[in-house]
C-alpha atoms as one frame of an Amber mdcrd trajectory, in Angstrom:
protein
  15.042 -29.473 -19.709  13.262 -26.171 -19.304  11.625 -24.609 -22.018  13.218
 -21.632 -22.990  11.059 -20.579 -25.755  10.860 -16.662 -26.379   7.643 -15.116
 -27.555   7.987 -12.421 -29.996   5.035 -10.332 -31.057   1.495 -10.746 -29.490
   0.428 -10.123 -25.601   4.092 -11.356 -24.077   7.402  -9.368 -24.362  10.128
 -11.118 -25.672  12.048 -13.941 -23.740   8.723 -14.605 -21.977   8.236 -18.388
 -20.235   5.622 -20.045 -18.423   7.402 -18.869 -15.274   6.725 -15.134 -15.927
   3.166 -15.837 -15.722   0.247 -14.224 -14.157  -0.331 -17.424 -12.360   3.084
 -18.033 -11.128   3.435 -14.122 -10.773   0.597 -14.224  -8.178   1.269 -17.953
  -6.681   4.562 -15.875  -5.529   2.918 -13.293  -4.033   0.763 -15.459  -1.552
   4.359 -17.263  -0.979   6.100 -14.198  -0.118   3.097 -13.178   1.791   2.508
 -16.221   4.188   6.147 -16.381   4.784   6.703 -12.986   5.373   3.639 -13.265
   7.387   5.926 -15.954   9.870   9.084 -14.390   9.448   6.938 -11.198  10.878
   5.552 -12.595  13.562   8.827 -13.633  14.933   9.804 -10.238  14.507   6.759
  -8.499  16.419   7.629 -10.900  19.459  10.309  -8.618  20.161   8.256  -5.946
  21.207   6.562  -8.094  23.717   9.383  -7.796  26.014   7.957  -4.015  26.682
   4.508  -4.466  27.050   3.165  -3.612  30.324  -0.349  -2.381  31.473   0.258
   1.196  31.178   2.038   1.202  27.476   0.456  -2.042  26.015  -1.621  -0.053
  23.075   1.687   1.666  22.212   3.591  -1.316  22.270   0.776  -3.068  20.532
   1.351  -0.807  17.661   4.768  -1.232  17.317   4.663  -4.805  17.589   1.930
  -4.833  14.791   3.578  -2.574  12.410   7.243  -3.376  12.698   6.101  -6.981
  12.266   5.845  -6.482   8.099   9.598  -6.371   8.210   9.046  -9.702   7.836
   7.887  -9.031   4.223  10.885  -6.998   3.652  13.323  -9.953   4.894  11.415
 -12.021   2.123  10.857  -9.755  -0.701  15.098  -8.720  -0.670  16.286 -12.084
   0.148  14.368 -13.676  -2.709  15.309 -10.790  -5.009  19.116 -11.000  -4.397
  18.694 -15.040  -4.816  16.775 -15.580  -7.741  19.044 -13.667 -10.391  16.165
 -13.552 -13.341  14.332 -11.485 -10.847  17.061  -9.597  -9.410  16.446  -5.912
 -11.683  13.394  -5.248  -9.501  15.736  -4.008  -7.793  16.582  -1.053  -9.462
  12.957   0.362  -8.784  13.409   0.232  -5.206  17.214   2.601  -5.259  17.535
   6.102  -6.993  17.909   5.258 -10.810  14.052   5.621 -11.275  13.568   9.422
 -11.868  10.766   9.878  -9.406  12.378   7.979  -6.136  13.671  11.163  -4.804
  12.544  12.838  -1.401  10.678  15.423  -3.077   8.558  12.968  -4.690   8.169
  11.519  -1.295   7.154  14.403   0.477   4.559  15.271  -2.481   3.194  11.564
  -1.719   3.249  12.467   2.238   1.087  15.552   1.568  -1.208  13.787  -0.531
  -1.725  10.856   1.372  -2.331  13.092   4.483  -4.722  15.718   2.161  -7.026
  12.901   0.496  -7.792  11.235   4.115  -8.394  14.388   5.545 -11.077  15.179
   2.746 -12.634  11.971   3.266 -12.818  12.201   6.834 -14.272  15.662   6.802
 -16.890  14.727   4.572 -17.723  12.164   7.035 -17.696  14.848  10.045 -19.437
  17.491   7.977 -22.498  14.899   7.481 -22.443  13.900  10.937 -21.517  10.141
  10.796 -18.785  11.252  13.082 -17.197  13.515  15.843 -13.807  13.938  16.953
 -12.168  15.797  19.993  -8.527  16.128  20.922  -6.439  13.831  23.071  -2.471
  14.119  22.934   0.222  14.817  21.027   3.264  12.821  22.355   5.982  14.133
  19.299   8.292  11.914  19.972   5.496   8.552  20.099   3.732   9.736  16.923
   7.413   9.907  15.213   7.949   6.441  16.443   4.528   5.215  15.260   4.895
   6.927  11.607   8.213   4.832  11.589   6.535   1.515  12.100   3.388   2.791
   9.684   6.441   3.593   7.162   7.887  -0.146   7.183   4.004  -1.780   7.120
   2.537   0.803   3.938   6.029   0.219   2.615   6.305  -3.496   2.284   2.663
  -3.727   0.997   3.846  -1.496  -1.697   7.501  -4.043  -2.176   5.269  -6.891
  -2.816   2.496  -5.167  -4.811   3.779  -2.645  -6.602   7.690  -3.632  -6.621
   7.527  -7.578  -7.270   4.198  -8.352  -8.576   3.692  -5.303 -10.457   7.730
  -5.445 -12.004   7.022  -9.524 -12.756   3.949  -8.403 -14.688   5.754  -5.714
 -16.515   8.402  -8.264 -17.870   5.944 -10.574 -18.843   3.353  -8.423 -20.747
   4.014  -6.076 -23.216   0.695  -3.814 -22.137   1.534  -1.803 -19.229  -2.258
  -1.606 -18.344  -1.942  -5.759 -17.344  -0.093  -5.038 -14.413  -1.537  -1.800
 -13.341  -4.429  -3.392 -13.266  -3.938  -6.943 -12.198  -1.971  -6.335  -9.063
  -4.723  -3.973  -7.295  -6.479  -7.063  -7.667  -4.061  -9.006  -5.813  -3.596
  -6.026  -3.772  -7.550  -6.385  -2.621  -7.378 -10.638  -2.045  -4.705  -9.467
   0.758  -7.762  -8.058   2.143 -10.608  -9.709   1.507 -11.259 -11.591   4.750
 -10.247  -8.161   6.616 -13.339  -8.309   9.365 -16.087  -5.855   8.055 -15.387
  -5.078   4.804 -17.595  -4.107   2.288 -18.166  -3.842  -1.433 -17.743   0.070
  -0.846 -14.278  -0.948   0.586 -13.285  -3.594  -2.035 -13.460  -0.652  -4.748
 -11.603   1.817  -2.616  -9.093  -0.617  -1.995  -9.096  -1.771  -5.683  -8.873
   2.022  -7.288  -6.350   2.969  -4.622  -3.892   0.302  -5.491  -4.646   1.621
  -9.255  -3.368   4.739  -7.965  -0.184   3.798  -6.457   0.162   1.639  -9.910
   0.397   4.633 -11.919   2.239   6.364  -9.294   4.927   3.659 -10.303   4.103
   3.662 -13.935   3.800   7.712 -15.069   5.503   9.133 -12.400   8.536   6.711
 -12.479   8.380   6.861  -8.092   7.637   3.992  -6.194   8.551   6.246  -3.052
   5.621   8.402  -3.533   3.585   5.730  -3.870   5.288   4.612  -0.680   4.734
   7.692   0.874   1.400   8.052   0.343  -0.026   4.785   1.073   1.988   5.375
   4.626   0.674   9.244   5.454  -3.263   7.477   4.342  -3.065   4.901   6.871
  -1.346   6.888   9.591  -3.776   9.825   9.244  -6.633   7.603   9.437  -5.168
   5.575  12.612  -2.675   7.837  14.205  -4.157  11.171  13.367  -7.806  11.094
  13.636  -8.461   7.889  15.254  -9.933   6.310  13.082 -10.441   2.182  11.595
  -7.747   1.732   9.140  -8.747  -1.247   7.483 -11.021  -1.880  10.348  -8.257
  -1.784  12.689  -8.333   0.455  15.583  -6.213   1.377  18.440  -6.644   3.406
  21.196  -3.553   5.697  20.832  -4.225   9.148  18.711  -4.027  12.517  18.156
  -8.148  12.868  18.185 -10.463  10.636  19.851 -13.462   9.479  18.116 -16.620
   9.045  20.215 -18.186   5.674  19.327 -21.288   6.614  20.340 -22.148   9.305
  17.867 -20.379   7.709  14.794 -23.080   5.913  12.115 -23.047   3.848   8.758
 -23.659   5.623   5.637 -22.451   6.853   2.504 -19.503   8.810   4.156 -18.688
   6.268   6.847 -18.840   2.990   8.178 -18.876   2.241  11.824 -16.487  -1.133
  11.222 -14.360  -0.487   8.304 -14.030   3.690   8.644 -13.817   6.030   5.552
 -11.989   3.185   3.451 -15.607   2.052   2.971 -16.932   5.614   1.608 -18.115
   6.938  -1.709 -15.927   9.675  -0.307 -12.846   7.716  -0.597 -14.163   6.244
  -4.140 -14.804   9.331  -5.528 -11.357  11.063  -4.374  -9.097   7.554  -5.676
 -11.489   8.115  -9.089 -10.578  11.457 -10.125  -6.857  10.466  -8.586  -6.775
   8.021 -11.578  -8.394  10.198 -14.617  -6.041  12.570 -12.951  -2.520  10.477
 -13.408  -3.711   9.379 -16.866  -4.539  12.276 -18.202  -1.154  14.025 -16.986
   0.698  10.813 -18.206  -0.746  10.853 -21.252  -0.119  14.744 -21.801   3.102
  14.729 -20.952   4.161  11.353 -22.367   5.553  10.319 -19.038   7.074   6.542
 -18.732   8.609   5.031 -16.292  12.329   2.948 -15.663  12.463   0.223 -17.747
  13.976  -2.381 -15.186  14.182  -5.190 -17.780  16.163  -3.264 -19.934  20.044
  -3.914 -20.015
């Protein structure tokens, strides 16, 4: 018979069991993740029906990006299955104050502001140089779609189940702001070319879109701005987004002139920047300072 045992007091909220664990919180993570993963892939093979020499990059895209609705299929079916973790939920619909489209849009503008900072540090030191290529409107719309469904089922699994398990298990909030951008980095670890200036960008950022969550009550901003980052950096200027690059953007970058340092790296982009560590940084003392000021909680989805 299983153990039902509530915990009242200490580190644990009440009606904690060994099932709400960090352990078993993360164990279900990597599950969700390699099946999602497969269910993906299945998904992605759609595309291939309209590849062809002349629009394979394009297609490549599409294929690559619209594949994470695999981890959408995964995350929902599980959370409409297994009732104990069915309020998560609520954090993905309207009832949390800050999922509305202007919160959205503010996470849009930020996401395209910070990359933009980061990668003009990197042009203004000369690690880089970028001229202009196309601008196909009705491509890039397409593309921002599939960047929208891949930024926003990183941010269902991190910072909708993982983060919302962690929050019904612990009574500190600060466990799983700062235990899933942990998780959040392991997803990337064996990313080709990534460096210890990458592992903290990666780390702080997914602090960020924690608090995002956490203070401003909005896991569509957080949403929003993980998905304007990464198409910026691919879509935008050209750039390695995560070290991946493809050959369909708004700028070009010219290999040739682009060089390692503090501002850039040649494999892994402005991800792996003291830029980028810097700007994520002062975006935390930022959100806990204002959440602090201002008192500012989030939806409590446990609550009944």
């Amino acid at each position: 018979m299983e153990n039902k045992t509530s915990v009242s007091g200490g580190i644990h909220r009440d009606g904690y069991t060994w099932k709400d664990s960090i352990i078993i919180s993360i164990l279900l993570f990597f599950m969700m993740f390699f099946v999602g993963s497969g269910i993906g892939t299945a998904v992605g093979s759609f595309f291939k029906l309209f590849k062809n020499e002349a629009n394979a990059s394009f297609i490549q895209i599409l294929q690559d990006n619209f594949g994470f609705l695999g981890y959408w299929i995964i995350a929902i079916v599980y959370l409409l299955l297994v009732k104990s973790d069915r309020p998560i939920l609520r954090a993905f619909g309207t009832e949390p104050r800050g999922n509305t489209v202007k919160m959205a849009l503010w996470g849009l503008l930020i996401g395209l502001g910070l990359n933009a900072l980061c990668v003009g540090a990197a042009v203004l030191h000369g690690d880089i140089q970028l001229s202009f290529s196309s601008f196909p409107v009705l491509k890039l719309l397409l593309v921002f779609l599939s960047v929208l469904v891949q930024s926003g089922a990183e941010e269902l699994l991190c910072r909708g189940v993982l983060y919302q398990r962690l929050r019904k298990a612990y009574r500190n909030p600060w466990v799983a702001i700062l235990v899933n951008p942990l998780v959040f980095v392991l997803a990337h670890i064996l990313i080709p070319g990534i460096t210890v200036w990458a592992v903290l960008s990666i780390y702080l950022v997914g602090v960020v879109f924690g608090l995002m969550v956490y203070y401003l009550d909005s896991l569509w901003m957080a949403i929003a701005m993980h998905a304007a980052w990464n198409f910026t950096q691919n879509f935008i200027f050209g750039l390695p987004n995560s070290g991946t690059v493809y050959d369909f953007a708004i700028f070009k970058l010219d290999p040739a002139t682009a060089r390692t340092s503090l501002f850039y790296n040649v494999e892994f982009g402005v991800e792996s920047s003291i830029s980028a560590l810097l700007i994520f940084a002062a975006a935390t003392a930022i959100l806990v300072y204002l959440g602090n000021k201002h008192r500012l909680t989030s939806l409590d989805v446990w609550e009944k």
